[in-house]
PDB file of N, CA, C, O and CB in Angstrom:
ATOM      1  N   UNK A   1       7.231  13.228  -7.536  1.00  0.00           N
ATOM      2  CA  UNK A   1       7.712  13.543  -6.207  1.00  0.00           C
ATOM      3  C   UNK A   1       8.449  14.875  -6.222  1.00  0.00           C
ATOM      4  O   UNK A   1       8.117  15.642  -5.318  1.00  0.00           O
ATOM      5  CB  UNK A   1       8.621  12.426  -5.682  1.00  0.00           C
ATOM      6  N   UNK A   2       9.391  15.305  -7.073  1.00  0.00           N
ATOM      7  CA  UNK A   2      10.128  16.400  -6.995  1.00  0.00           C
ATOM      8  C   UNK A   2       9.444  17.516  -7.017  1.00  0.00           C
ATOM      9  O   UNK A   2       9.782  18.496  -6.352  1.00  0.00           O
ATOM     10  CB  UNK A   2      10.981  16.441  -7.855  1.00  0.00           C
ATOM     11  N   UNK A   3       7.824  17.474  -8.215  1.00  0.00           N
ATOM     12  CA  UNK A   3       7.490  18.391  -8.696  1.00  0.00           C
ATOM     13  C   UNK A   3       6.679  18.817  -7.299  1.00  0.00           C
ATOM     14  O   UNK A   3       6.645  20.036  -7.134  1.00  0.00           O
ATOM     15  CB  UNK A   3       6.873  18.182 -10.074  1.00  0.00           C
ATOM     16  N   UNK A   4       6.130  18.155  -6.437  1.00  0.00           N
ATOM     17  CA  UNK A   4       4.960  18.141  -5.116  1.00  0.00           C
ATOM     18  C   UNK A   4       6.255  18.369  -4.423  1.00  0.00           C
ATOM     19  O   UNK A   4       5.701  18.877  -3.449  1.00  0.00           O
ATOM     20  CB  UNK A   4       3.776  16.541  -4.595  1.00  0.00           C
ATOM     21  N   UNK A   5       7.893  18.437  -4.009  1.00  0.00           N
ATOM     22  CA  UNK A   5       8.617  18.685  -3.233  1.00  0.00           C
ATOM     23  C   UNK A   5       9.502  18.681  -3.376  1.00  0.00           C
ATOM     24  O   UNK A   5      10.249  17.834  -2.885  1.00  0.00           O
ATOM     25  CB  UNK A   5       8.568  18.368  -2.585  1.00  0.00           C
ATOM     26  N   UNK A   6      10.125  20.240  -4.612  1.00  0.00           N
ATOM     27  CA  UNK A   6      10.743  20.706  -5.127  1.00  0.00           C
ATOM     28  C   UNK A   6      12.116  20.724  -3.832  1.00  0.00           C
ATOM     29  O   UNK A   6      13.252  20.331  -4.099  1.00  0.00           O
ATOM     30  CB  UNK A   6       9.995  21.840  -5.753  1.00  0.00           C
ATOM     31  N   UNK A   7      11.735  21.216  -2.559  1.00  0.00           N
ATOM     32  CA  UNK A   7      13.183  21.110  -1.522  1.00  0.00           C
ATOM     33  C   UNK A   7      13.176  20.010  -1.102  1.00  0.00           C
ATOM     34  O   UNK A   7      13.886  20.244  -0.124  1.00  0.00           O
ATOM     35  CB  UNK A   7      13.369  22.003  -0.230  1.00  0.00           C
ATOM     36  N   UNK A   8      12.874  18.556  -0.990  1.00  0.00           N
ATOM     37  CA  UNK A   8      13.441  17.263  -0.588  1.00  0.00           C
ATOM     38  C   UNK A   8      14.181  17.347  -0.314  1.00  0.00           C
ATOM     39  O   UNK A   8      14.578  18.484  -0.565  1.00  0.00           O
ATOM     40  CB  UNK A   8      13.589  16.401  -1.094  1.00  0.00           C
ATOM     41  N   UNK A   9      14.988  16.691   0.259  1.00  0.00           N
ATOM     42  CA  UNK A   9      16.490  15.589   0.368  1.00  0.00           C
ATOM     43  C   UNK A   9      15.239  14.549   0.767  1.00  0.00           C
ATOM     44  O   UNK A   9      14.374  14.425   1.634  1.00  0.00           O
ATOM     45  CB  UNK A   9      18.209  15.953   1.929  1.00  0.00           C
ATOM     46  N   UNK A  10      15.762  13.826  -0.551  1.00  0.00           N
ATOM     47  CA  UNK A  10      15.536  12.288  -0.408  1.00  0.00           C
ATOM     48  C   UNK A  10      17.060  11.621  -1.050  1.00  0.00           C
ATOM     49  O   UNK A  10      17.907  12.018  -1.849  1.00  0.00           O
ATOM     50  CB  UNK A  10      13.954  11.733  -1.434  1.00  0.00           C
ATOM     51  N   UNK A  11      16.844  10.285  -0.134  1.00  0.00           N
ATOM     52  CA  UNK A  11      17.795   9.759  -0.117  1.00  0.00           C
ATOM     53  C   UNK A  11      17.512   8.029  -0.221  1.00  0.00           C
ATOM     54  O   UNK A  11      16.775   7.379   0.521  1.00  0.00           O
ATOM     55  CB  UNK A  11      18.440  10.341   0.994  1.00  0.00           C
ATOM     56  N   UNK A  12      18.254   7.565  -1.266  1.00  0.00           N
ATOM     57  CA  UNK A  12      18.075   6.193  -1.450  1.00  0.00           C
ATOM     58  C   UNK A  12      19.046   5.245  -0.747  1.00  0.00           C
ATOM     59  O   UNK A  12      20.224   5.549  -0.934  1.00  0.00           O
ATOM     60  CB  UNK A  12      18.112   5.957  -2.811  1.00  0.00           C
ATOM     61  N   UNK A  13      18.797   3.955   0.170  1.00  0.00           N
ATOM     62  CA  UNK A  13      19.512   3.490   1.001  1.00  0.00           C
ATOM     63  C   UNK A  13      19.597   2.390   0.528  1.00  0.00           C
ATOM     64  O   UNK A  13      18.525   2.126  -0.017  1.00  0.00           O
ATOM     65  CB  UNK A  13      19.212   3.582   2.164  1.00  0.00           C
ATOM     66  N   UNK A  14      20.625   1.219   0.394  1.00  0.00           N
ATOM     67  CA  UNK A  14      20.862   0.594   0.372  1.00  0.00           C
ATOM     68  C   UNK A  14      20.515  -0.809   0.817  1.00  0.00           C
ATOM     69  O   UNK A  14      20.999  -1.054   1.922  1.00  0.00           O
ATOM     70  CB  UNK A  14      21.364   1.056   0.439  1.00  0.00           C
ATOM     71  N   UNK A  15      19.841  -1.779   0.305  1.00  0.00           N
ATOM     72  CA  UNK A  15      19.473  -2.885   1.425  1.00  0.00           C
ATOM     73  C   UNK A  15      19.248  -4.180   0.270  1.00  0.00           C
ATOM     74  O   UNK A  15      19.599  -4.251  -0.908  1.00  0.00           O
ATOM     75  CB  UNK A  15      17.795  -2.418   2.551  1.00  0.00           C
ATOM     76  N   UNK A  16      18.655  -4.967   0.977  1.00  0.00           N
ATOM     77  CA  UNK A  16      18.436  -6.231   1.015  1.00  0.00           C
ATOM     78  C   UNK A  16      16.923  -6.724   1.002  1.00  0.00           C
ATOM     79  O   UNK A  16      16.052  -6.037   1.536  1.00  0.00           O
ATOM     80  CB  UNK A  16      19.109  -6.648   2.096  1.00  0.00           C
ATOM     81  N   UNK A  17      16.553  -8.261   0.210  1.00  0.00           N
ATOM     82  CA  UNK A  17      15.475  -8.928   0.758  1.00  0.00           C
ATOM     83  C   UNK A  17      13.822  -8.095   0.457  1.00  0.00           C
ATOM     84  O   UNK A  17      12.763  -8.223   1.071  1.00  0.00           O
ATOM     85  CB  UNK A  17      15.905  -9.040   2.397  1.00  0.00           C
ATOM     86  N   UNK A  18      14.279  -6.995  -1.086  1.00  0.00           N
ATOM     87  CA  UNK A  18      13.221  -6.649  -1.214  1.00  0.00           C
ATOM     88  C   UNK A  18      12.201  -5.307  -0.051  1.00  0.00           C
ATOM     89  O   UNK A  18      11.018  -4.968  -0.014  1.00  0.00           O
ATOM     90  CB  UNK A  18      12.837  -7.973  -1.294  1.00  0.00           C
ATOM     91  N   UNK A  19      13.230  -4.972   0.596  1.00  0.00           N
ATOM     92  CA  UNK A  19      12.851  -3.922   1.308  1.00  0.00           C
ATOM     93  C   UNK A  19      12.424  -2.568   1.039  1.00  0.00           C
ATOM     94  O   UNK A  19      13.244  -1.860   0.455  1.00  0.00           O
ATOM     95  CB  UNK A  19      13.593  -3.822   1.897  1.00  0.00           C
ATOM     96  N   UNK A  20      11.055  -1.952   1.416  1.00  0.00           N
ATOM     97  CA  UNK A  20      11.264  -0.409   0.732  1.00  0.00           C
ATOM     98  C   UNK A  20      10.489   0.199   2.051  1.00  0.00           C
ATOM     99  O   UNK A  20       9.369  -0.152   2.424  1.00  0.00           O
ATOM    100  CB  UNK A  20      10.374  -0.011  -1.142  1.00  0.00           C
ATOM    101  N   UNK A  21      11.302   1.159   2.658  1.00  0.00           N
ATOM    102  CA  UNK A  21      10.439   2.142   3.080  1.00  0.00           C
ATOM    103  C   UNK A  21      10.558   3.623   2.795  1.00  0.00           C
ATOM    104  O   UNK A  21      11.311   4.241   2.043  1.00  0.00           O
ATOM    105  CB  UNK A  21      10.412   2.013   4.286  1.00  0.00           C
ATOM    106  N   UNK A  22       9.474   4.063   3.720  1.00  0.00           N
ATOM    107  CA  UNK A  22       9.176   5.590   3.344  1.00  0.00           C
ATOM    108  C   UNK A  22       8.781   6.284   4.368  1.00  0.00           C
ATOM    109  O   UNK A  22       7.713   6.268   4.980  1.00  0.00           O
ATOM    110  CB  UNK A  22       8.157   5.816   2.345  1.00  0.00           C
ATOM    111  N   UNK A  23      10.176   7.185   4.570  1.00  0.00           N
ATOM    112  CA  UNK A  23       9.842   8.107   5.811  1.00  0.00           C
ATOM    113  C   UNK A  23       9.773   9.438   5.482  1.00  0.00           C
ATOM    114  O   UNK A  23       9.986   9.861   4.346  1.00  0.00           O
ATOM    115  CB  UNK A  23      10.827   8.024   6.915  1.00  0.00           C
ATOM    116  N   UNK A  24       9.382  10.354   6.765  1.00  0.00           N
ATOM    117  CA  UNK A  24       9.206  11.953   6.509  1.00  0.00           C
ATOM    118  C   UNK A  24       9.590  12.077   7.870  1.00  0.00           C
ATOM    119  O   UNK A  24       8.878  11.653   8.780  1.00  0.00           O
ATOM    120  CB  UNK A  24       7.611  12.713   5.998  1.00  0.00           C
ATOM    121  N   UNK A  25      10.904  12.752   8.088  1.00  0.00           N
ATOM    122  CA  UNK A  25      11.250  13.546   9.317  1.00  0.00           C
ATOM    123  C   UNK A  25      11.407  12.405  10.494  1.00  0.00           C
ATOM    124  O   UNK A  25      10.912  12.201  11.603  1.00  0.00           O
ATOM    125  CB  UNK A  25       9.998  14.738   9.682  1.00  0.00           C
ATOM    126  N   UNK A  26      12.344  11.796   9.660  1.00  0.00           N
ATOM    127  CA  UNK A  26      12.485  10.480  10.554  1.00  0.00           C
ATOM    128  C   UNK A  26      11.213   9.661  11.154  1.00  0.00           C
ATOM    129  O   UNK A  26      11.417   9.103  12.232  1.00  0.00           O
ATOM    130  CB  UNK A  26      13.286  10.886  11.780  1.00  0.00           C
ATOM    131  N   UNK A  27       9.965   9.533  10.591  1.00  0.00           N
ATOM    132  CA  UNK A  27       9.061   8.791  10.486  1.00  0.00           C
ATOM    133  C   UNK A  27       8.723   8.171   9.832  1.00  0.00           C
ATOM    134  O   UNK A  27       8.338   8.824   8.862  1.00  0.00           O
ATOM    135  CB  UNK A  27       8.485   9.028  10.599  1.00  0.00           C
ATOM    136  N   UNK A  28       8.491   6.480   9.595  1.00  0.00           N
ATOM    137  CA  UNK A  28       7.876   5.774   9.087  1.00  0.00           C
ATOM    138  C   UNK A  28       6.861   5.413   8.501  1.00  0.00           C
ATOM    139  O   UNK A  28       6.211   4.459   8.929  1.00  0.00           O
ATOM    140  CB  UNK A  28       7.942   5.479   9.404  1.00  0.00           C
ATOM    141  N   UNK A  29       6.367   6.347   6.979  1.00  0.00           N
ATOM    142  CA  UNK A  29       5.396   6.129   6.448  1.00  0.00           C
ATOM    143  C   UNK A  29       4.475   5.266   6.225  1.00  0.00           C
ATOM    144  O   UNK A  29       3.296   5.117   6.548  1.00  0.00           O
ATOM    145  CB  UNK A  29       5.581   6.312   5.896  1.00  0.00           C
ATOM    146  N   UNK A  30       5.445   4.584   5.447  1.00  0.00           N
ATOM    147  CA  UNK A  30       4.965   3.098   4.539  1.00  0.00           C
ATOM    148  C   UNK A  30       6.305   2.268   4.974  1.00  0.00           C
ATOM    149  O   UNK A  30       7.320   2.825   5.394  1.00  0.00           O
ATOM    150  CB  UNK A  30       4.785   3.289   2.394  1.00  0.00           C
ATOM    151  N   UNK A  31       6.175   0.983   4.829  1.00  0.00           N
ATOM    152  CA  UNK A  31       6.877  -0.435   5.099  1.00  0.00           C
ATOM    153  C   UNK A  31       6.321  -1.240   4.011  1.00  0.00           C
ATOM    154  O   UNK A  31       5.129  -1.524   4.126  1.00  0.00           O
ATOM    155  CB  UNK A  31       6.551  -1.162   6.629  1.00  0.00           C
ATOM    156  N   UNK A  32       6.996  -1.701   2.893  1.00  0.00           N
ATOM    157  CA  UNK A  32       6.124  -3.180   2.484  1.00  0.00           C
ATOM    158  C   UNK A  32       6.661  -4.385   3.190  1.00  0.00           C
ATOM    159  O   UNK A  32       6.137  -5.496   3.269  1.00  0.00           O
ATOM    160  CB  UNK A  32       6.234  -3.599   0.794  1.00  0.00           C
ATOM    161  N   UNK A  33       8.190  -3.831   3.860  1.00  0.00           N
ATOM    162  CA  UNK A  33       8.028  -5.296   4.955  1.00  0.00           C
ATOM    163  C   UNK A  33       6.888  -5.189   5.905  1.00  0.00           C
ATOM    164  O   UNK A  33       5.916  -5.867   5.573  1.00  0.00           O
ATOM    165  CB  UNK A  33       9.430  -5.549   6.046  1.00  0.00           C
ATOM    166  N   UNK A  34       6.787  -4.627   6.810  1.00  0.00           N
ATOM    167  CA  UNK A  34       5.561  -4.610   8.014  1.00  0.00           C
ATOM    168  C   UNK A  34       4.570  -5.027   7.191  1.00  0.00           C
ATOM    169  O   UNK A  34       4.098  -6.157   7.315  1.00  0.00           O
ATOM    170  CB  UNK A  34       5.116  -3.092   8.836  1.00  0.00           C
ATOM    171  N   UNK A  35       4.036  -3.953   6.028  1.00  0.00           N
ATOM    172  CA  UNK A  35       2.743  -4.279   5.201  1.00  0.00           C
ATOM    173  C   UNK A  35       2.457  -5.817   4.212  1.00  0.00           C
ATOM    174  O   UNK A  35       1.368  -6.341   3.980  1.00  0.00           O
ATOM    175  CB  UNK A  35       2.717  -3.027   4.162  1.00  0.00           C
ATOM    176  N   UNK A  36       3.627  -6.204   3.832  1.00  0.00           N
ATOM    177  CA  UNK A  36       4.223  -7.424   3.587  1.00  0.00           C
ATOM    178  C   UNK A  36       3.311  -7.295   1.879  1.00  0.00           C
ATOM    179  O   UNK A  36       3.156  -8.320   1.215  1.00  0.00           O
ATOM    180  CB  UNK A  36       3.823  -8.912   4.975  1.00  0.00           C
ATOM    181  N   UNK A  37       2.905  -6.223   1.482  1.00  0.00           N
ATOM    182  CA  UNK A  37       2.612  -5.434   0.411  1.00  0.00           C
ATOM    183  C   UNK A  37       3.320  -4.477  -0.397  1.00  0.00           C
ATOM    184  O   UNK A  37       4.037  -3.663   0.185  1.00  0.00           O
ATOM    185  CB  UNK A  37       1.838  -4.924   0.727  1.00  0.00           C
ATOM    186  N   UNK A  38       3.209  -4.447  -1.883  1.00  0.00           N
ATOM    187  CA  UNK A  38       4.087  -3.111  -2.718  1.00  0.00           C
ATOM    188  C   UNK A  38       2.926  -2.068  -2.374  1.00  0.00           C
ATOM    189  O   UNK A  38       1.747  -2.360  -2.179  1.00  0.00           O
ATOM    190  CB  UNK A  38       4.437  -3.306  -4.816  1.00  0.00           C
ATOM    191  N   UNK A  39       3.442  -0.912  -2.343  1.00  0.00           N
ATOM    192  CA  UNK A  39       2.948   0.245  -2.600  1.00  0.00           C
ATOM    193  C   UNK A  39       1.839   0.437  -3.621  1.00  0.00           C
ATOM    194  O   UNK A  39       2.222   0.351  -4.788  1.00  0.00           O
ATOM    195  CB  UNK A  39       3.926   0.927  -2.887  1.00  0.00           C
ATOM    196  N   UNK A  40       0.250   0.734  -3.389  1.00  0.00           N
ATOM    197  CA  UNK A  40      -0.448   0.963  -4.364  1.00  0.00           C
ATOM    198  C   UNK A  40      -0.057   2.205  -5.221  1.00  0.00           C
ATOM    199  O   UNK A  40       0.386   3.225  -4.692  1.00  0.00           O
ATOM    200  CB  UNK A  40      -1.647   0.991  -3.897  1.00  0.00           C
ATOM    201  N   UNK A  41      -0.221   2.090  -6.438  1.00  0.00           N
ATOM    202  CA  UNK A  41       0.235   3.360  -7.313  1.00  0.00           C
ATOM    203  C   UNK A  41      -0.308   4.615  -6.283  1.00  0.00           C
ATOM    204  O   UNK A  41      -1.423   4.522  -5.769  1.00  0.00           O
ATOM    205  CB  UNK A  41      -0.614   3.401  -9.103  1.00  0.00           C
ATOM    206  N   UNK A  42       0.527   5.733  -6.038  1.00  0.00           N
ATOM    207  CA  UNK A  42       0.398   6.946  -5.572  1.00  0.00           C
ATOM    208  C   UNK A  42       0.118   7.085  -4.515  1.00  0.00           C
ATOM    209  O   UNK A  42      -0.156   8.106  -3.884  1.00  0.00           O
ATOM    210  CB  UNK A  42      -0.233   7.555  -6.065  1.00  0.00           C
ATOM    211  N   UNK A  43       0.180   5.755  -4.151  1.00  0.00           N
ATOM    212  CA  UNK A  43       0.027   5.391  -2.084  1.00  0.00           C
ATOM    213  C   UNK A  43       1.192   6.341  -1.312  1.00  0.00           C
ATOM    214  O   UNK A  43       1.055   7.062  -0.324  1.00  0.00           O
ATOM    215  CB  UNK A  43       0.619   3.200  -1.491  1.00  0.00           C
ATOM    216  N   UNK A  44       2.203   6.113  -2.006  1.00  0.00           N
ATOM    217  CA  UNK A  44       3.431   6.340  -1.001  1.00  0.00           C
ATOM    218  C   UNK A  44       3.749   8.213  -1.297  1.00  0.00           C
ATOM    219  O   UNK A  44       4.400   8.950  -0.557  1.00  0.00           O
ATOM    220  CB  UNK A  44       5.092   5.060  -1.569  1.00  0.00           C
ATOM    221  N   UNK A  45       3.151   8.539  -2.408  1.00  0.00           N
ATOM    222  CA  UNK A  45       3.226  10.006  -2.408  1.00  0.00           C
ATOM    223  C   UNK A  45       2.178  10.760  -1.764  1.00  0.00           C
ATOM    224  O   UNK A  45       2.267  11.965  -1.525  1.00  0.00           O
ATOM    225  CB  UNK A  45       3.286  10.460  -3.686  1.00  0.00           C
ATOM    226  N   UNK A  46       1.077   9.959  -1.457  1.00  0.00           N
ATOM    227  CA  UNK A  46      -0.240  10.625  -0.845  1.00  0.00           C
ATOM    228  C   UNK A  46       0.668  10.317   1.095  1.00  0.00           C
ATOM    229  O   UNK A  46       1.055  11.164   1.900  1.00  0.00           O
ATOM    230  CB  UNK A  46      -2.341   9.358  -1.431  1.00  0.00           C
ATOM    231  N   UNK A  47       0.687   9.043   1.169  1.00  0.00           N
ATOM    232  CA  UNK A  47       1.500   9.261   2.459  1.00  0.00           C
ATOM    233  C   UNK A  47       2.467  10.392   3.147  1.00  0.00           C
ATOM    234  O   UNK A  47       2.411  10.957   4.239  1.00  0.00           O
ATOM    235  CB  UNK A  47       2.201   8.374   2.406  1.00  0.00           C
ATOM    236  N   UNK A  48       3.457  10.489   1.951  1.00  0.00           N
ATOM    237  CA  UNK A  48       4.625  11.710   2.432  1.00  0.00           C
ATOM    238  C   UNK A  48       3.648  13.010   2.155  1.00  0.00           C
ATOM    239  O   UNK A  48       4.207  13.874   2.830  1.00  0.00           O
ATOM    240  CB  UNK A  48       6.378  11.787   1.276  1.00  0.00           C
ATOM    241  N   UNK A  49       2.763  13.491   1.681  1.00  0.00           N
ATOM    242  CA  UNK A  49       1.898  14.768   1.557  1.00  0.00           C
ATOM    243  C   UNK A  49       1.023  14.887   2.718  1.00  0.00           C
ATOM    244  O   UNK A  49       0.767  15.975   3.235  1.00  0.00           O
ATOM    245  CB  UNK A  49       1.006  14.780   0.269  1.00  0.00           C
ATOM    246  N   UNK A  50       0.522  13.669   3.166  1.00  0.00           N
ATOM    247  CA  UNK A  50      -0.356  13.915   4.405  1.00  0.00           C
ATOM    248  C   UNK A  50       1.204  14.084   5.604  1.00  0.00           C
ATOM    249  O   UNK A  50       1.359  15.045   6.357  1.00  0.00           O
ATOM    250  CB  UNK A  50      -1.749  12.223   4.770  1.00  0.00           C
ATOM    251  N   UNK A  51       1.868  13.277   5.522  1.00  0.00           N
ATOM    252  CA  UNK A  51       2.622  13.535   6.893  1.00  0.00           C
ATOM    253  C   UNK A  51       3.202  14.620   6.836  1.00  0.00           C
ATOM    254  O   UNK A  51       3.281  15.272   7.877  1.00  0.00           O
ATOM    255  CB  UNK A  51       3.613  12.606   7.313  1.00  0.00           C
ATOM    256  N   UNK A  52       3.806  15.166   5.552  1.00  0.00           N
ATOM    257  CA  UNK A  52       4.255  16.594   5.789  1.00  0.00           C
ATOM    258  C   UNK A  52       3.561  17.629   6.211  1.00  0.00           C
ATOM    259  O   UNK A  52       4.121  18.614   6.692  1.00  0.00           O
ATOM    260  CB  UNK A  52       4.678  17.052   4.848  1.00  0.00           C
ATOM    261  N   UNK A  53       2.260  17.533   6.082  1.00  0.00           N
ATOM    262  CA  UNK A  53       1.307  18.325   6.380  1.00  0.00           C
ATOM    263  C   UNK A  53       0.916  19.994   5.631  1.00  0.00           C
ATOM    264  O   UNK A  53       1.231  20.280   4.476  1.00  0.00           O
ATOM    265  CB  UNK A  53       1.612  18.358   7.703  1.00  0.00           C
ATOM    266  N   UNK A  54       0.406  20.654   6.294  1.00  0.00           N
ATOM    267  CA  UNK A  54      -0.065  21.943   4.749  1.00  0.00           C
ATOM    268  C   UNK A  54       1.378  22.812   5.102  1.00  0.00           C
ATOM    269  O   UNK A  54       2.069  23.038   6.096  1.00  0.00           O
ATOM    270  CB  UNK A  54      -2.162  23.409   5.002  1.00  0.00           C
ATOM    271  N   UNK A  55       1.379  23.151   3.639  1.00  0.00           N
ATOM    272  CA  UNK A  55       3.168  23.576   3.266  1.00  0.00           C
ATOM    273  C   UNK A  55       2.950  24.823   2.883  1.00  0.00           C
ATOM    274  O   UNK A  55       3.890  25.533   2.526  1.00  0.00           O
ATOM    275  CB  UNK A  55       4.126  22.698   1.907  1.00  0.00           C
TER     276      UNK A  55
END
């Protein structure tokens, strides 16, 4: 992740009940609550690359 988006601020939040999401610009990537699924390997970095869009 750092190396594909060396300026991030990412930020890890605090929670409960097995929760993970993943946003970009205050958007909602991925959910494995909604998806009620883990993240396929490299799912959630192909997500934040498409929503950021060409850089």
């Amino acid at each position: 992740m750092r190396q594909a988006f060396p300026n991030a601020e990412v930020r890890m939040l605090e929670s409960s009940g097995g929760v993970f999401e993943v946003s970009v610009d205050d958007t909602l990537v991925f959910s494995k609550k909604a998806l009620r699924r883990h993240a396929a390997p490299g799912e959630a970095l192909r997500l934040i690359t498409e929503a950021a869009g060409p850089g």
